[in-house]
N, C-alpha and C positions, 0 to 999 in steps of 0.2 A: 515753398512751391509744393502743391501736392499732384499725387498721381493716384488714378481713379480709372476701378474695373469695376463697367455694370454689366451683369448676365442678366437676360429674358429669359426667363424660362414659362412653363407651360403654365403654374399659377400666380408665382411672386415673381418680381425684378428687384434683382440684388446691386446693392451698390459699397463697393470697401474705397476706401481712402486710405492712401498713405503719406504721409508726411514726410516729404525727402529729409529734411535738416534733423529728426529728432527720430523716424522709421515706425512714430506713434499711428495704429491704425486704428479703423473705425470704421464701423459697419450697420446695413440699415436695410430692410427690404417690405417693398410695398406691393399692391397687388397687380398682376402684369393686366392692360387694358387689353382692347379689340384693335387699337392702333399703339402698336409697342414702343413706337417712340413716345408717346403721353405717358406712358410708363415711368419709361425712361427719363424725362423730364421732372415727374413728382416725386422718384426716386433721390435727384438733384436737392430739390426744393427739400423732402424729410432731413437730411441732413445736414442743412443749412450752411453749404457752402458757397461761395464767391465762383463762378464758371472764370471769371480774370487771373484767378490766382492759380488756375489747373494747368499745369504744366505736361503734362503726359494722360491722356481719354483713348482707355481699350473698351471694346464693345465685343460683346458676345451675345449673339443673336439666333432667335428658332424661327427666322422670318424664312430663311434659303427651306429648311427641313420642311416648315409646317407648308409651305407653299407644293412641295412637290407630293408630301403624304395626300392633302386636301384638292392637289391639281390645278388650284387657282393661280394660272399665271397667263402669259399671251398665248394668241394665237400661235403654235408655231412651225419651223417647214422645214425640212431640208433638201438640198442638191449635192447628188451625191453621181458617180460615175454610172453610167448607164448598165441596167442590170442588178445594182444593188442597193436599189432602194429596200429592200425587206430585209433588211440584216439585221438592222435596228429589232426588227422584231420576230426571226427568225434564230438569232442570239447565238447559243449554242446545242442550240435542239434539245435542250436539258432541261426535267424542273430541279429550279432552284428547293421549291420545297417538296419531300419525298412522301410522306405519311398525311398529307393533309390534302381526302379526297374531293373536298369543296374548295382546294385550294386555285383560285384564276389569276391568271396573271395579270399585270396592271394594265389599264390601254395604254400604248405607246403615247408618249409627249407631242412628234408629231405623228397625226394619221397619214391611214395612206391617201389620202389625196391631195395631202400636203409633202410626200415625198417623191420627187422629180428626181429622172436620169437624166444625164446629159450628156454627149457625145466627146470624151477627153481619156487619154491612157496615160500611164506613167510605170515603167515597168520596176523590177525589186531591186534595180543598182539603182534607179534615178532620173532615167531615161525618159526623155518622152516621147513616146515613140506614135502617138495619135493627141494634135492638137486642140485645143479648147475649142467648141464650136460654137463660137460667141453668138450666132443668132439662136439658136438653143437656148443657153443661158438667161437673152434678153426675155424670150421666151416665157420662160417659167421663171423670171423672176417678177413679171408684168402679170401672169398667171396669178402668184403668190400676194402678192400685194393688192390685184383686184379683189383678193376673197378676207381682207382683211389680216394677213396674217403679218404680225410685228417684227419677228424674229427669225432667222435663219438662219443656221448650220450647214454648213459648207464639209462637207468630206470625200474626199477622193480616194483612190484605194493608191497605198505607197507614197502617199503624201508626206509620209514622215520621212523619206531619204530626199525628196525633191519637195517642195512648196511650190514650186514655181506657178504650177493651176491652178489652186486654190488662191492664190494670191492675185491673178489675173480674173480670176473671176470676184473675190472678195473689194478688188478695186473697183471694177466695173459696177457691181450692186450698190455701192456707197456714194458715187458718183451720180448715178442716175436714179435712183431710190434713197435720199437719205434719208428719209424717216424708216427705214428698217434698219434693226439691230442685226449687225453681222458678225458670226463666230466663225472662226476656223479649224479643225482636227488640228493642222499643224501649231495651231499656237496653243491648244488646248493641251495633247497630249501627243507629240510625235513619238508615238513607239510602234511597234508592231502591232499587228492583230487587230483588222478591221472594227471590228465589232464591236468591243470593248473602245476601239480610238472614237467610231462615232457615236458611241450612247453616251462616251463622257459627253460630247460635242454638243449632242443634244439637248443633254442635260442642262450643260451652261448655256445653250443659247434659250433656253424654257427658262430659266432664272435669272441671265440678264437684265432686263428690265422691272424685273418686279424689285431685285436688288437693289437696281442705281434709284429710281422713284422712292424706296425708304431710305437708304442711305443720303440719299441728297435732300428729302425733307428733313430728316435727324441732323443732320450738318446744318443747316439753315436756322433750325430751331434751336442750338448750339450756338451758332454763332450770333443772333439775337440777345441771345440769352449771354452773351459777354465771351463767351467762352474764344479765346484764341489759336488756343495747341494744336490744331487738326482733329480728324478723330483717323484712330487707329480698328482693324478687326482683329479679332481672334481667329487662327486657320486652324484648320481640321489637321494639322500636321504638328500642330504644339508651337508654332510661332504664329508672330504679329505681322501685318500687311497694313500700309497704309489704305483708306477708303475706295483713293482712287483707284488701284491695285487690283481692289475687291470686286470694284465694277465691272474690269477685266476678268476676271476670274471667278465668278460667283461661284463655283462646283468648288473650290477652296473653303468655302464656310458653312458646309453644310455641316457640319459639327461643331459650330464655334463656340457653342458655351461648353457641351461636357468635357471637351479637352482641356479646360480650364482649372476643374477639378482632379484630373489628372496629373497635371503640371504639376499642380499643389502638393499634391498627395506626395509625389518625387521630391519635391522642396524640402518638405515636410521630413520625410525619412533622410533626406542628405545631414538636415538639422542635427537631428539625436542619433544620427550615425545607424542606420537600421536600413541595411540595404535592400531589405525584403519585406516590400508593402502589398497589401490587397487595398485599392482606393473603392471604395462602396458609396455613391453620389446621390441618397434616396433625396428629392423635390416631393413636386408637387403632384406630377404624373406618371415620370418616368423613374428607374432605377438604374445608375449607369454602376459598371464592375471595370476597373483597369489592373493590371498586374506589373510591379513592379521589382523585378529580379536583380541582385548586384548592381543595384543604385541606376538600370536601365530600364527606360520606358519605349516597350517597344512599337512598333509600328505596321500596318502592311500598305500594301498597295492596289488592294479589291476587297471592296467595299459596294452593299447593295440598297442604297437609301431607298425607301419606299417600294421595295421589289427592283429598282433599275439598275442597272452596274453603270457603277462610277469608276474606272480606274484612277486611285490620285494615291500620293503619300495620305496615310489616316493613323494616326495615336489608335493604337489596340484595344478600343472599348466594347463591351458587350452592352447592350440594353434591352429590359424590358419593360413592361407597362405595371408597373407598380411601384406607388406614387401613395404620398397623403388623400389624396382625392382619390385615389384608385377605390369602384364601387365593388361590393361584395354584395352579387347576384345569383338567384337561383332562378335556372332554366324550365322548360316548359317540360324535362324527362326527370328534374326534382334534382340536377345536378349542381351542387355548391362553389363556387370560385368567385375571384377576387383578381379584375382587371380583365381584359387590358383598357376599359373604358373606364375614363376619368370623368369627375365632375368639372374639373378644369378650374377657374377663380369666377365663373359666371355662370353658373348659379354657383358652385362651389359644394362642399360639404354640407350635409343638411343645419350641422351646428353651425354654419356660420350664420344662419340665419336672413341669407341672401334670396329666399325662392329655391334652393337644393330642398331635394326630399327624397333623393337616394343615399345610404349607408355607405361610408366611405372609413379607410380606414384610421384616417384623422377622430372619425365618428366613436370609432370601435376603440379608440386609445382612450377617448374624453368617457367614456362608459366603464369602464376598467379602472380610471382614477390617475391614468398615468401622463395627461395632459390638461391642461384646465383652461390655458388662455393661449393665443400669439403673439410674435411681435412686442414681445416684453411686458405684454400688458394691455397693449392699445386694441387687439381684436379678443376680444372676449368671445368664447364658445359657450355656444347655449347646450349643454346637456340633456335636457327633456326630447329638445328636438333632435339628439341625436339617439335616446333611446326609442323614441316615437319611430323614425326612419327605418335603426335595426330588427325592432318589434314585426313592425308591418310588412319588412320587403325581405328581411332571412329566419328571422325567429318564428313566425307562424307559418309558411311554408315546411320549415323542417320539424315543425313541433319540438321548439324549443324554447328556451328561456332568454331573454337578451342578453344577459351576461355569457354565457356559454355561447351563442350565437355571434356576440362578440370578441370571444376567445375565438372562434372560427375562424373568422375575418383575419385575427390578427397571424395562428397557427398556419392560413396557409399561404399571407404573403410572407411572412418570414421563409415558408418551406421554399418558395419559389427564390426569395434572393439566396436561400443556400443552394440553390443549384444553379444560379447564377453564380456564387461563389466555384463552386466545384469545377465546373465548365471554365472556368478561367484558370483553376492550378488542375486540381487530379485527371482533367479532361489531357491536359499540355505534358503531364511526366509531373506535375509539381505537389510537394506536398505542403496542404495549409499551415503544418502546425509549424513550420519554416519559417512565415509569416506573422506581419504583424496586421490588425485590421484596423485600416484607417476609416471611420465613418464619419459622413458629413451630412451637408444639404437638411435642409427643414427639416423633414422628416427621419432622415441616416439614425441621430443618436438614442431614439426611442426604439431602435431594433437592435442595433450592433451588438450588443451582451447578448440575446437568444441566437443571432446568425453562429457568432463564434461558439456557443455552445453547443449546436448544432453540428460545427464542422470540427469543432475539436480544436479550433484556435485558440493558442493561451492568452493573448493579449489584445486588448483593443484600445485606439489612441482615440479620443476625440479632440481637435482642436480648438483654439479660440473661434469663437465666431463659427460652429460651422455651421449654420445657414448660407452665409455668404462666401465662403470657401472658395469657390470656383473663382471668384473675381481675384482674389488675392495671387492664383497662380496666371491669370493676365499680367498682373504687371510683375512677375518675375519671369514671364516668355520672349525668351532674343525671339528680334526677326527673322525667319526663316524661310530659303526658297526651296525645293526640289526640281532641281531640273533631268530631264533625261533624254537621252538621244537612241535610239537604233544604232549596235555597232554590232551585228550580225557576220561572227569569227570562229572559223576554228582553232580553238585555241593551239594546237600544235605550229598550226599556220599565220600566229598573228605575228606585227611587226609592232613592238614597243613604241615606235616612232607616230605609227597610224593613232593608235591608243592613246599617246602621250598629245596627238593635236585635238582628239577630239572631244580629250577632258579639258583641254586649253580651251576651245572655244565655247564651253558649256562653264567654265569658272568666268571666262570673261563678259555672258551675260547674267550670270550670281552676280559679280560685284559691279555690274550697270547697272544693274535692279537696286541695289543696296547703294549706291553713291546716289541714286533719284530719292530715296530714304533718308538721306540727310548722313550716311556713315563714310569714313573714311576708310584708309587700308589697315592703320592697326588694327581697328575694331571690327574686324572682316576674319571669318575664319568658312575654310575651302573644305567639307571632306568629300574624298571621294570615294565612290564602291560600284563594283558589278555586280549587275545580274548572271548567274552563269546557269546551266543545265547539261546533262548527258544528253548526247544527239539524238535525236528521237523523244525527248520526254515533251511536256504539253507545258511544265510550271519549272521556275525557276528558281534558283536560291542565292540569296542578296550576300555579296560579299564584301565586306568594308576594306579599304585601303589606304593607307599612309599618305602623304606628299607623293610618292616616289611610285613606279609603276613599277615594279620585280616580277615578269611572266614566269622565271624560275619555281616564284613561289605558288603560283595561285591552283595552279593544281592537287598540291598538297589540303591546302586550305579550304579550297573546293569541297574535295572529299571527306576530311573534316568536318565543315557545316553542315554536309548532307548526312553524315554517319549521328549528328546531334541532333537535328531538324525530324528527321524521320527513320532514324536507328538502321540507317543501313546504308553502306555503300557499294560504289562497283569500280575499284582503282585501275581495272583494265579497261574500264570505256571511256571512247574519245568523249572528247569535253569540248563544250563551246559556248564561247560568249553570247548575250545577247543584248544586253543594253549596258548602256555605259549613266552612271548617274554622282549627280553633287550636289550638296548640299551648301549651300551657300548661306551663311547666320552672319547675321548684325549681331554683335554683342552690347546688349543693354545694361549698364552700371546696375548691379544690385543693390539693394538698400538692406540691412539688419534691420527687419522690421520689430515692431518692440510692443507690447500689449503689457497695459498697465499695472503696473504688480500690486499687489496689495498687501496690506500689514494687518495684524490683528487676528482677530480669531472671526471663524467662518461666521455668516448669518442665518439662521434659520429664519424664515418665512413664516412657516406655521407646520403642520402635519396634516395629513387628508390619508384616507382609506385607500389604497391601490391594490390589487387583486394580479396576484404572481404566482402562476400555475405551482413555483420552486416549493413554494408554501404550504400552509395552510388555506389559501384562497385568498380573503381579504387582507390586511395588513397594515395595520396604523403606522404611517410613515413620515421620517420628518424630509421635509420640504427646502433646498437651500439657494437659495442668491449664489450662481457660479461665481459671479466677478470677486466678489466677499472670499473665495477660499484662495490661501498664500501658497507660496511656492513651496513643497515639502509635507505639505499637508495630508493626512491620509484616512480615509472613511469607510468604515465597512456600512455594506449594502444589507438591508435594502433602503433606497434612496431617492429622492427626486430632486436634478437639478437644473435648473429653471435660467435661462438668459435671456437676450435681447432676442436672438434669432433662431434658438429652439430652446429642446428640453431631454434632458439626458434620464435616459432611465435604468437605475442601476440595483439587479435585481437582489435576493440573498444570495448570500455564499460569494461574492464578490467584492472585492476591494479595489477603492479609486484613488491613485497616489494624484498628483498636481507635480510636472518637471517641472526642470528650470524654464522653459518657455513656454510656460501655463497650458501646456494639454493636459488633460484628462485621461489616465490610463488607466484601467479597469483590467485586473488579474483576475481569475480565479482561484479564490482561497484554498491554499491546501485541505 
């Protein structure tokens, strides 16, 4: 029985297999289409497997993301308590970005003439204390629907201690309107703070529909296609949800592939005991950066996809727009950079020979000598056309030569993933060289030796397969829910008992969620943690908890996480709770997965000219077959190593041992 993680990403769709009876895996990535499920599907078909014999299908998708960057989804409205229709876009009077004087903010999801008050109160104990005015309601939702709009977002202010309005109005619209999609704050995000509860709201209810129409094509095409298992998502919080789950939830996946390489990278370091990872995720367009500390991957809880605030649990990843495909352009005041515009897989790089004829830095590697083909073999890069590219669109602009105009390209996306590196440890109190640097994705292992030499990191892992990396840490992600409730306390004044019921009713819909999942109670694991703050502050700090509720302790602790989070405390201020949260995991059987060893002595390919700033410039280099080097093996740089799903670039002055579980480690020679 195998189990099978495809990611979509922006230019390739990755597909890994694992073999439960033997933990043999295998991996394959093809080009992502304009409809990602076709992707996904000839992803299937390259690795010639049986869809009958799949026993477990995770999916990790840029459909929720690219939908909201691009704006392409329905029509959509909200009704919201009379008065606060403009919250949505009124936000917190704040820009998000500080220094960027052309910087606009996005249009709202919905506009305002798709935002309706309506006559209903509900006060901050729960109270209602002004009833729903159901011909209001009929009103503007007769309104909404006459103007085509699909979807609708229900939020009321204080909905998160009482539902009861939103729920009376979310019946009503379902009943008399069922061709509209209906979301509600309270099931989206019941916690405090308007604003934040209905833009998530928004959010989900702007991506409902575009979700379930691809997910239920992909299902369909799936199960056509033999396949019986269900299909599974990837969440934005490092766990799996079933599809149906996701329909409900679509603000859950809007990260669903890079948290996969995440996972991974955690796996990865638990493996060879290395508790302190940097995961670096270079693809196609994007560059994801996660940090992982004393074997913890951490997390927040505000997050701003496309400009909009989502509040949800989010894996801690940084991203920016450099990527294989990422173009290296010069502006119209003669200024040189590289990204955030990608060629994407259509037209693509100019080497691929697709119709690109912008310089990319896939372009700028194949110019240099440090890449020659993809995909093992089967995409061949056309070299002229990517010196052609570089020549016409950076090298005569700056009156330069293609190779140095190529070294540009490559000099300043690496500078930008080191300070994407940076921004994730020295930015946080962390130092790099603490660290080990996990590099993956197509593009990752052609950079990961200049980033680390850059930041002063001694070592760098490369794993098997890391093109298709991300998918591997799908199928080692338990199911995971977040749930969270408003329990607005001052802590001097709370009663253990209050506490103790309202983490009760918040585990007991964890493991309702998780028994409709197909788990049982052993396989069920409960944490719980508060949000706390000093009375008067605007943010909070998450604090984990045991089985057991001890108010004794939490002020201690409190003070503690705050004196560590932000270097300072104040043990004389009252203290007060403000949400109560748990984390409810299905525990998924892990597999020892196993990459095929090999005996013998390494294979060279052949040698080719590469150009390494470390050097003398050019450098006749020998060329090797990854899968050909055995366990224990060790090679000094410089080097080039060549696999199914990328190409490892390993400059002078650097040595690549091979662990026991075939990564690639690259030291700096003393």
């Amino acid at each position: 029985m195998l189990r099978i993680g495809v990611d979509v990403g922006g230019t390739f769709t990755d597909i890994t297999t694992v073999d439960e009876k033997t933990g043999e895996v295998s991996s394959d990535k093809v080009l992502t289409t304009k409809d990602p499920s076709v992707g996904v599907l000839n992803a299937i078909r390259q690795v010639k497997i049986h869809l009958s014999d799949v026993k477990v299908f995770v999916h990790g998708t840029t459909v929720a993301i690219n939908a909201l960057i691009e704006g392409r989804g329905p029509k959509t409205g909200l009704i919201t308590t009379k008065g606060f229709e403009d919250v949505v876009e009124i936000g917190r009077s704040n820009r998000s970005v500080f220094f960027d004087i052309f910087y606009q903010r996005p249009q709202p999801l919905a506009p305002r003439r798709w935002r309706l008050g309506v006559t209903e109160r509900t006060d901050f104990q729960g109270h209602v204390v002004e009833p729903v005015d159901v011909d209001e309601v009929k009103r503007a939702a007769e309104y909404l629907a006459t103007a085509g709009v699909e979807s609708i977002a229900i939020g009321f202010i204080n909905s998160y201690v009482n539902p009861e309005n939103e729920r009376l109005v979310s019946d009503l619209i379902q009943k008399q309107w069922p061709q509209l999609e209906v979301t509600t704050s309270s099931e989206v995000l019941p916690e405090i703070r308007e604003y934040e509860r209905i833009s998530t709201t928004v959010i989900s209810a702007f991506l409902k529909p575009v979700v379930r129409v691809y997910l239920e094509h992909l299902e369909g095409a799936l199960i056509k296609e033999g396949c019986r298992s269900g299909l599974y998502v990837m969440q934005s919080n490092g766990g799996v949800m079933t599809s149906q789950l996701a329909r409900l939830r679509p603000v859950h996946m809007i990260e669903s592939g890079p948290v996969g390489g995440a996972v991974a990278a955690q796996y990865i370091g638990n493996l060879i005991h290395q508790p302190n990872v940097i995961g670096l995720d270079m693809g196609g367009t994007t560059c994801k950066g996660n940090i992982i500390t004393e074997g913890t991957l951490p997390s927040t809880t505000e997050y701003w996809p496309a400009g909009y605030m989502a509040k949800m649990p989010i894996v801690d990843i940084l991203e920016i727009g450099i990527g294989g495909g990422s173009i290296g352009w010069v502006d119209k005041e003669g200024f040189f950079t590289v990204g955030p515009i990608s060629a994407g897989a259509d037209p693509g790089p100019a080497c691929y020979e697709l119709g690109g004829v912008e310089p990319t830095i896939t372009d700028a590697n194949l110019v240099l000598g440090r890449v020659e083909n993809l995909v093992g073999g089967r995409m061949h890069l056309n070299k002229e056309r990517a010196m052609q590219a570089i020549s016409e669109r950076v090298a005569k602009p700056l009156n330069l030569e293609p190779v140095p105009a190529a070294r540009g390209i490559l000099d300043i996306a690496i500078t930008k993933m080191s300070e994407l590196v940076r921004t994730l440890t020295m930015a946080k109190g962390y130092d790099p060289r603490d660290y080990i640097l996990c590099v993956f994705g197509g593009a990752g292992p052609m950079h990961g030796a200049f980033i680390a030499a850059q930041m002063g990191i001694p070592r760098v892992l490369i794993p098997p397969a890391p093109g298709t990396f991300s998918g591997l840490g799908f199928l080692c992600s338990d199911f995971k829910h977040d749930l969270v409730n408003t329990f607005l306390r001052d802590l001097s004044k709370t009663k253990s008992e209050d506490m103790e019921e309202g983490f009760r009713r918040l585990e007991e819909e964890g493991i309702e969620t998780l028994k409709q999942e197909g788990f049982q109670k052993p396989d069920i694991s409960l944490l719980r943690s508060l949000d706390m703050r000093y009375v008067g502050q605007a943010h909070e700090v998450n604090i984990p908890l045991g089985n057991s509720t001890v108010l004794s302790k939490l002020r201690g602790a409190f003070h503690q996480k705050h004196e560590t989070t932000y270097g300072h405390s104040a043990p004389e201020e009252p203290v007060e709770i403000v949400n109560l949260r748990v984390n409810a995991i299905g525990k998924v059987e892990k597999i020892s997965v196993r990459y095929p060893p090999t005996q013998g002595l390494p294979k060279q390919k052949g040698r080719r000219e590469v150009f390494f700033p470390e050097g003398d410039g050019w450098i006749d280099c020998p060329v090797y077959e990854r899968s050909t080097l055995p366990v224990g093996y060790q090679l000094q740089g410089p080097a080039i190593m060549e696999e199914h799903t990328s190409t490892t670039v390993i400059p002078p002055l650097w040595l690549c041992s091979i662990d026991q579980y075939t990564n690639m480690i690259l030291e700096r020679s003393k």
